[in-house]
C-alpha positions in Angstrom: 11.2 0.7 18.8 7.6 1.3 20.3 5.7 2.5 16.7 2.4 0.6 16.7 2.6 -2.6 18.3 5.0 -1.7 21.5 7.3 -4.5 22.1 9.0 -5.9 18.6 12.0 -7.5 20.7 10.5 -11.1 19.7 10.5 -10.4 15.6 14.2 -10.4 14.6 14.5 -14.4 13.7 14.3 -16.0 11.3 11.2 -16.6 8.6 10.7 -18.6 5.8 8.9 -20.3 3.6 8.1 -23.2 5.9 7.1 -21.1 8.7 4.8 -19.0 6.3 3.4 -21.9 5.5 2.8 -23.6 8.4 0.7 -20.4 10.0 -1.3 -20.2 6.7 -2.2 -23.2 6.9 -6.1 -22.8 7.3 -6.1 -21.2 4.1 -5.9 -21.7 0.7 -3.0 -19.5 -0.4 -1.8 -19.8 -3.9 0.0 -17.0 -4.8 2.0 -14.9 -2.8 3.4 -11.6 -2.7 7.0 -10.5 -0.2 6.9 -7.1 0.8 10.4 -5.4 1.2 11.8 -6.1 4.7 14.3 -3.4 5.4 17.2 -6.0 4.4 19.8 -3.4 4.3 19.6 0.1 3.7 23.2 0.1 2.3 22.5 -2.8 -0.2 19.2 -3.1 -0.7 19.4 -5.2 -3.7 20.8 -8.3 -1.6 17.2 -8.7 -0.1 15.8 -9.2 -4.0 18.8 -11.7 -4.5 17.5 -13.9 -1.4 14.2 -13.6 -2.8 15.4 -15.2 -6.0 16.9 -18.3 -4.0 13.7 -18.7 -2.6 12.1 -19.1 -5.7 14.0 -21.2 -7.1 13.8 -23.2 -4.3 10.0 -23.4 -3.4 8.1 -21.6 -6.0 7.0 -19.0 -3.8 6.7 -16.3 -3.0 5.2 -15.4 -6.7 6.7 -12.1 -7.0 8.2 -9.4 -4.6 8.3 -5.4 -3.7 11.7 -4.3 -3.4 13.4 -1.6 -1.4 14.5 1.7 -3.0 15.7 4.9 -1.3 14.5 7.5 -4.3 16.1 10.0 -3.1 19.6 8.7 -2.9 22.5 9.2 -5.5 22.0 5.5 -6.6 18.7 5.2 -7.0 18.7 4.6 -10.4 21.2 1.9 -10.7 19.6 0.0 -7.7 15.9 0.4 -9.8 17.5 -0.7 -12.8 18.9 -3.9 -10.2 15.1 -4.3 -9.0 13.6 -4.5 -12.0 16.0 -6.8 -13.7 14.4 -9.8 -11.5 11.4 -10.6 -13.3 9.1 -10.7 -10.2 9.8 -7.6 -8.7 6.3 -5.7 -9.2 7.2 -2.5 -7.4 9.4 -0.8 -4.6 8.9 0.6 -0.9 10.6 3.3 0.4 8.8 4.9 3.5 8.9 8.3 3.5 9.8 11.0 5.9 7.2 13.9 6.4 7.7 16.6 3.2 9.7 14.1 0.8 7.1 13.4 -1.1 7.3 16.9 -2.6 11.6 16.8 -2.8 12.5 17.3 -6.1 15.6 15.2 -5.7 12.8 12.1 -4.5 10.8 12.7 -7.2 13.8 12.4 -9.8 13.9 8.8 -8.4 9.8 8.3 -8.2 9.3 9.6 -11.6 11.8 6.5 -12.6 8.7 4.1 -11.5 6.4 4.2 -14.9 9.2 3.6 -16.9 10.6 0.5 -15.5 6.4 -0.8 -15.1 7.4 -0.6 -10.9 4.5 0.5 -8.9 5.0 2.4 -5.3 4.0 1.0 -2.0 3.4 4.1 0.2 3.6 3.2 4.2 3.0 6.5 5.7 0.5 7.8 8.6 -2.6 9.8 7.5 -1.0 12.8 7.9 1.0 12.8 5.1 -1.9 12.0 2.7 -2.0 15.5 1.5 1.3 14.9 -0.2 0.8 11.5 -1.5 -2.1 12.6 -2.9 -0.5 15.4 -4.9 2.3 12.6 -6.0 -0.9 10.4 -7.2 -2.2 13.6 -9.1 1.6 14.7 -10.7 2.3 11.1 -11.6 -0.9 9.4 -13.1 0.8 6.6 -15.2 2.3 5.3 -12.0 0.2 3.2 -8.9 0.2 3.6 -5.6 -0.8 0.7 -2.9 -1.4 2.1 0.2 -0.3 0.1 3.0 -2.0 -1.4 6.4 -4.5 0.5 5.2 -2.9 4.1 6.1 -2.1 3.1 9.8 -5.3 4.2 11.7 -4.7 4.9 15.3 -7.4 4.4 18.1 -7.2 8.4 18.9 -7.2 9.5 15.3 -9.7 7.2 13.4 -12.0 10.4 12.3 -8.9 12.3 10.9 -7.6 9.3 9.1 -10.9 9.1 7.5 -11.0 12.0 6.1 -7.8 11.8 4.6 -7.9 9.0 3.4 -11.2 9.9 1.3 -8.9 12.1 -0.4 -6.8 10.0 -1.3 -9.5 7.3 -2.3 -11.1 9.6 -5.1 -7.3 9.0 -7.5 -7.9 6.2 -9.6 -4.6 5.4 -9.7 -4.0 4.4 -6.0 -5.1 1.1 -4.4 -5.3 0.0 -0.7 -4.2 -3.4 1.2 -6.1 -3.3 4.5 -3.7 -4.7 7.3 -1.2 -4.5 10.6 -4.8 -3.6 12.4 -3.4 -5.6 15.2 -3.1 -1.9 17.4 -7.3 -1.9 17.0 -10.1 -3.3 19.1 -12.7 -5.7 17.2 -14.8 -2.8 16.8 -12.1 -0.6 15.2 -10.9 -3.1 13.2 -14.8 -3.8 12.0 -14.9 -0.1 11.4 -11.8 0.5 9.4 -12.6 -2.6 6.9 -16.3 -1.0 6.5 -14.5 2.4 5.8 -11.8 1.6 3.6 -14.3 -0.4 0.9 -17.0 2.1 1.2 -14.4 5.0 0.0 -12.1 2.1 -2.4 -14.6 0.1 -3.5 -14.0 -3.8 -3.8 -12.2 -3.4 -7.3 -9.1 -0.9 -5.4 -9.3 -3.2 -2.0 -6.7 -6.1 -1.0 -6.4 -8.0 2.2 -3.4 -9.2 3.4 -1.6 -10.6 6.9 0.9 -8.8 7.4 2.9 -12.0 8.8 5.1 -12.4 10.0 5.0 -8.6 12.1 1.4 -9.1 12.8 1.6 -12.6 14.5 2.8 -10.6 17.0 -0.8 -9.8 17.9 -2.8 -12.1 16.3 -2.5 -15.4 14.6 -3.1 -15.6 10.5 -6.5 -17.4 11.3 -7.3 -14.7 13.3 -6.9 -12.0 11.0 -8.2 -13.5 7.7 -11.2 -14.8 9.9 -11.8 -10.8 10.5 -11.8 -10.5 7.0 -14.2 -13.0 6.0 -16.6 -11.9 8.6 -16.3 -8.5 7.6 -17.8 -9.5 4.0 -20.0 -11.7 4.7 -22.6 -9.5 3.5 -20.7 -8.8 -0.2 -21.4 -11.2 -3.4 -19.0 -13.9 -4.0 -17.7 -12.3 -6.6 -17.3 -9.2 -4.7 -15.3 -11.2 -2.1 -13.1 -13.4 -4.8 -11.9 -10.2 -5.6 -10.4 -8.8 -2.2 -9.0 -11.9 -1.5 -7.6 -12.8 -4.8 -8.5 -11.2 -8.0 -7.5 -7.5 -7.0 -4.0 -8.5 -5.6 -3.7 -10.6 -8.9 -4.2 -8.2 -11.3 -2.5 -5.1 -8.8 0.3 -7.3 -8.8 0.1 -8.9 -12.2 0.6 -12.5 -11.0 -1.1 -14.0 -13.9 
């Protein structure tokens, strides 16, 4: 798999809560949230399940986005699953080019609201047009944009402009991370772009760990972030790195 990063031969081990910790460990973390990891497209509520051992185990992470396939036959049993854990905040399910105008997905999205799950949209800037219109046709339900739309060196001006788009729907957030394909100066560019169109009230930073350690180290990326907003208020700040994700997430 080349995607963004090329070589992804050295990511399939295995991570836990130790290791988490132990890269984090310049920085203050004290809630956490574990973003679905493609546990098994077949059963995705066994991922959840793990989740719950961890929990029980170490406290952490403090709640979870599950995986749902909204377009398949049992999507609605498998959201019911999800949301029966109390710390499932919301589903992932990345989708193809066009399926975010299927009628057969949407039967599964419009599911969301209901159960008080939120979307997590991973998709390139080219399909912002769509997820734009699902943002529009489903107000009641929020979308976090992911890795803050996947810029690309070659295509930073036509991710900008639709991602504008998508900034002016109140009901969609951003988490800006996986820059790791990005030179300083890109990454620099892409933080300034993203808060100017989201504002510090729709903006979250996260690591992206453990896929982006396999460009940077955690120190390295949240030290990117702080010097990034160096020039915003402290309360500005608390809230990209804690107070959005908080209430976003509703880890109170």
């Amino acid at each position: 798999m080349n995607f963004r990063y090329g070589d992804y031969s050295a990511l399939p081990r295995r991570y836990l809560i130790d290791h988490y910790r132990r890269d984090s460990a310049g920085w203050d973390v004290v809630r956490g949230v574990h973003i679905e990891a493609e546990w098994d497209p077949y059963e995705p509520r066994g991922e959840m399940d793990f989740i719950a051992e961890l929990r029980r185990e170490h406290g952490f992470p403090t709640v979870a986005i599950a995986q749902a396939w909204l377009d398949r036959d049992d999507c609605a049993a498998v959201l019911d699953a999800q949301a029966a854990h109390p710390f499932v905040r919301g589903v992932r399910h990345k989708p193809r080019p066009g399926m975010m105008g299927d009628a057969h997905w949407r039967d599964g999205y419009c599911r969301l609201a209901t159960l008080r799950l939120h979307f997590e949209l991973q998709a390139p800037w080219r399909q912002f047009d769509e997820a734009a219109r699902l943002a529009r046709d489903f107000p009641d339900t929020t979308i976090v944009l992911n890795h803050a739309g996947l810029p690309l060196p070659a295509e930073l001006e036509g991710w900008r402009r639709a991602i504008a788009r998508l900034a002016g729907l109140s009901n969609v957030a951003v988490k800006i991370s996986g820059l790791g394909n990005l030179d300083a100066a890109a990454r620099r560019s892409v933080i300034g772009m993203v808060l100017e169109l989201f504002g510090t009230q729709r903006t979250m930073f996260a690591s992206n760990y453990p896929v982006d350690g396999l460009r940077d180290p955690f120190d390295a990326i949240y030290r990117t972030f702080d010097e990034a907003t160096r020039g915003l208020s402290p309360a500005e700040r608390r809230d990209l790195f804690h107070d959005n994700a908080v209430r976003i997430y509703r880890m109170e």
